[in-house]
N, C-alpha and C positions, 0 to 999 in steps of 0.2 A: 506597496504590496502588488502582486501579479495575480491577477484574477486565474481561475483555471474553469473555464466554462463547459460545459455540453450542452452545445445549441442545436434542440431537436434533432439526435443523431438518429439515424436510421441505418440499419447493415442487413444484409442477406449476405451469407453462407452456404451458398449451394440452391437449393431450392427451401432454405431454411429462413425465414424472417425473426433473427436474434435479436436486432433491439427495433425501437418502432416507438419513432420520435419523442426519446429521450432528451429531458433537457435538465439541467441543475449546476448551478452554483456554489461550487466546492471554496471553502473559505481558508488562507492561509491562519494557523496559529490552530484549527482547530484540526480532529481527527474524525472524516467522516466512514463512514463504514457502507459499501455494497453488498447489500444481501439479497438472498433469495435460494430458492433450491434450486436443485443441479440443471443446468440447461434455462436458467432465468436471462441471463445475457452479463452474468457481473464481469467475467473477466474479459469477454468483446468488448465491451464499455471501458473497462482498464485499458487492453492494447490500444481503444481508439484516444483518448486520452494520452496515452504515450506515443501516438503517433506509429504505433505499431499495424496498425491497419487502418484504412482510409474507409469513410462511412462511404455509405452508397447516396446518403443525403442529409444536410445538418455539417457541422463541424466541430471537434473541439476546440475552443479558444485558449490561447494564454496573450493574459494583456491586450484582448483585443480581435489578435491577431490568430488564423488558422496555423493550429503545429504543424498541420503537411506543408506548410508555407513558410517558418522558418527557420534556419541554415541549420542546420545538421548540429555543428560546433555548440552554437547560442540553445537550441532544447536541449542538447544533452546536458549544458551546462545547467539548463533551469529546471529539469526532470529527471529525477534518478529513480528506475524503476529495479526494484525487487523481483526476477520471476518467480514462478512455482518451480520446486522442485530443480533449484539452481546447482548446477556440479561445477566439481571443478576438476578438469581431469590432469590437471599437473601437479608434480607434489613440487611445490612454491610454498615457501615459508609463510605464516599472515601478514605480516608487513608487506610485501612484496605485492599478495594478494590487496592489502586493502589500497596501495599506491595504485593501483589499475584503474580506480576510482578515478583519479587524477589527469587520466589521457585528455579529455575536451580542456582540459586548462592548460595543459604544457604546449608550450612554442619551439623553436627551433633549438634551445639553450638548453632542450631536458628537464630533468628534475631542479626546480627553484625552491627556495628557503619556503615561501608559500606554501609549495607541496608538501613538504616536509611536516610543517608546523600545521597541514590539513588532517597530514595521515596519523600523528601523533595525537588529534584533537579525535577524532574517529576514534582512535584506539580505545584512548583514555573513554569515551564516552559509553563504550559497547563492553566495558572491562576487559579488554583483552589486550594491555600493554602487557601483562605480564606472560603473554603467549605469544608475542609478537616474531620472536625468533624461528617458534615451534613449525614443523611441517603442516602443512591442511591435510593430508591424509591422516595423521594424528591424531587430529583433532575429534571427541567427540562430537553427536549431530547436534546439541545444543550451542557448541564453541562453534563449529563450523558455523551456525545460522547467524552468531554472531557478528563471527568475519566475514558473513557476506555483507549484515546489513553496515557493518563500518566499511567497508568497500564502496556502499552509495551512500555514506555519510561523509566519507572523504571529498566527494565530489562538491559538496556543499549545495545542492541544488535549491530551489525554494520549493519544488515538492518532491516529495517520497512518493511513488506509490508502489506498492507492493501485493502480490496476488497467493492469496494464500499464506502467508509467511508463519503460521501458527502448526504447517503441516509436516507431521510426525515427531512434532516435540514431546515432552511430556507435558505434564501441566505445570511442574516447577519452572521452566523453561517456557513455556508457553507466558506464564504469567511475566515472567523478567524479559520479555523480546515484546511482551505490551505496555510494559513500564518504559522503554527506551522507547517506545515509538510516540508512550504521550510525553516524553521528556524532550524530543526531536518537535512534537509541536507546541509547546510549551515554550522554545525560543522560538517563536515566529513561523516556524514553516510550514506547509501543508501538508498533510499527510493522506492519503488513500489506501483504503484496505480490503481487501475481496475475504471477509470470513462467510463462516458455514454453520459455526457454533451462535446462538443467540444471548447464551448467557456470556460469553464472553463478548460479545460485540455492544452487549449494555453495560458491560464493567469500562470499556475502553474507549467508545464512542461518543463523541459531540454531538454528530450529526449522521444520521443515519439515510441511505435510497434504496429502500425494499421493494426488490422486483418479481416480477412473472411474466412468464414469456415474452421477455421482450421489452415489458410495457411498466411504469411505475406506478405499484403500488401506493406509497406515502415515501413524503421525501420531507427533510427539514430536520428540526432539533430529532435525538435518539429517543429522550423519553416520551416524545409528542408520535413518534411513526415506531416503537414499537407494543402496540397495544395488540388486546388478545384478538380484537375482531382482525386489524391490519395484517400478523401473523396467520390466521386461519384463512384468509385469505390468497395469501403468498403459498401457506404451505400446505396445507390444509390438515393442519392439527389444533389443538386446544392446548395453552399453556397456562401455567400458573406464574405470576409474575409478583414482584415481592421485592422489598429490601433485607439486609445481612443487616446484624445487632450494631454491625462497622458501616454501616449506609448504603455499601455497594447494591446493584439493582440485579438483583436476578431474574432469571427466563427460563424456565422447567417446563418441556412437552409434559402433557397425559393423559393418559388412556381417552377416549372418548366412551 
């Protein structure tokens, strides 16, 4: 397995100090969840993790090693990130879109039977072989969100992570795009998630890192970091927290 670390990261933004020596241990196989309310530092912590921005101090690791440190090719290959609010501005049939996935792996020879039998496996896993042909302008925003995440599931990476990916679904769809992301770590991989919702980030979450300004609140197992004092904390509301007659754990702000 490939460790995926944040080793005391620390970032400024301007004259803004967003995170502030962050450090944790994201585990493959499981689904850990970032939260915190708006301006907490989840999704700088994501980009720095995907090597989308460099900390000012700290690093993230994978296997060891700093991703601003290595090859382009090798993290894309080992990191497949979901942005917010992903378009697509060609109308490209999903197949085509979810073979995009596939560019860190092809060589000089193009498209290989690997690719093929990658993007077929994506398909088939996000249900949308049977849309494969369809245009993405087509598609609605539920199928769309599909074939993006089959797009970084073709990739095969050993983690996912994804920023927001629950935003402007409805909740039918919200719920079946969290059903593929625990069935994505259920075979082995890692998954990272920047939600906003808490009752949905205790239906879906392993492991939870609830932040504030910057700075970690509680990090570790989901049902251990989200308690009502750790959320009042983070957000400064009062919740009722509870299980469904089905087990599932819910998280309900209210009233103070």
């Amino acid at each position: 397995m490939t460790d995926l670390v944040a080793d005391a990261i620390s970032l400024t933004l301007g004259s803004n100090r967003v995170l502030d020596q962050v450090s944790f241990a994201f585990r493959q196989g499981r689904v850990t969840a970032l939260l915190g309310a708006n301006g907490a530092g989840k999704s700088s912590l994501l980009a720095c993790l995907a090597a989308l921005r460099r900390p000012d101090a700290g690093a993230a690791r994978l296997g060891g090693e700093d991703v601003q440190a290595i090859d382009r090719r090798a993290r894309a290959q080992a990191i497949g990130l979901l942005p917010q609010a992903a378009d697509v501005h060609w109308d490209i049939d999903v197949r085509t879109l979810v073979g995009l996935g596939r560019f860190a792996h092809r060589g000089r020879w193009g498209e290989t039977q690997a690719d093929r039998d990658a993007v077929k496996a994506a398909l088939a896993a996000t249900d949308m072989t049977d849309l494969a042909d369809r245009g993405v302008e087509r598609l609605s925003g539920g199928e769309r969100g599909r074939a993006l995440l089959a797009r970084v599931l073709a990739g095969e990476p050993d983690w996912l992570l994804a920023d927001e990916p629950l935003a402007s679904l409805d909740p039918a769809h919200q719920l079946d795009v969290l059903a593929r992301l625990r069935g994505v770590a259920a075979g082995g991989r890692g998954v990272v998630l920047v939600l906003h919702d808490l009752h949905l980030a205790a239906r879906v979450a392993d492991d939870a890192v609830l932040l504030k300004d910057g700075r970690i609140v509680a990090a570790g197992e989901a049902d251990a970091v989200l308690t009502a004092p750790a959320i009042a904390e983070a957000y400064g509301i009062d919740v009722e927290i509870g299980r469904t007659p089905q087990g599932h754990r819910y998280i309900f702000p209210v009233a103070r």
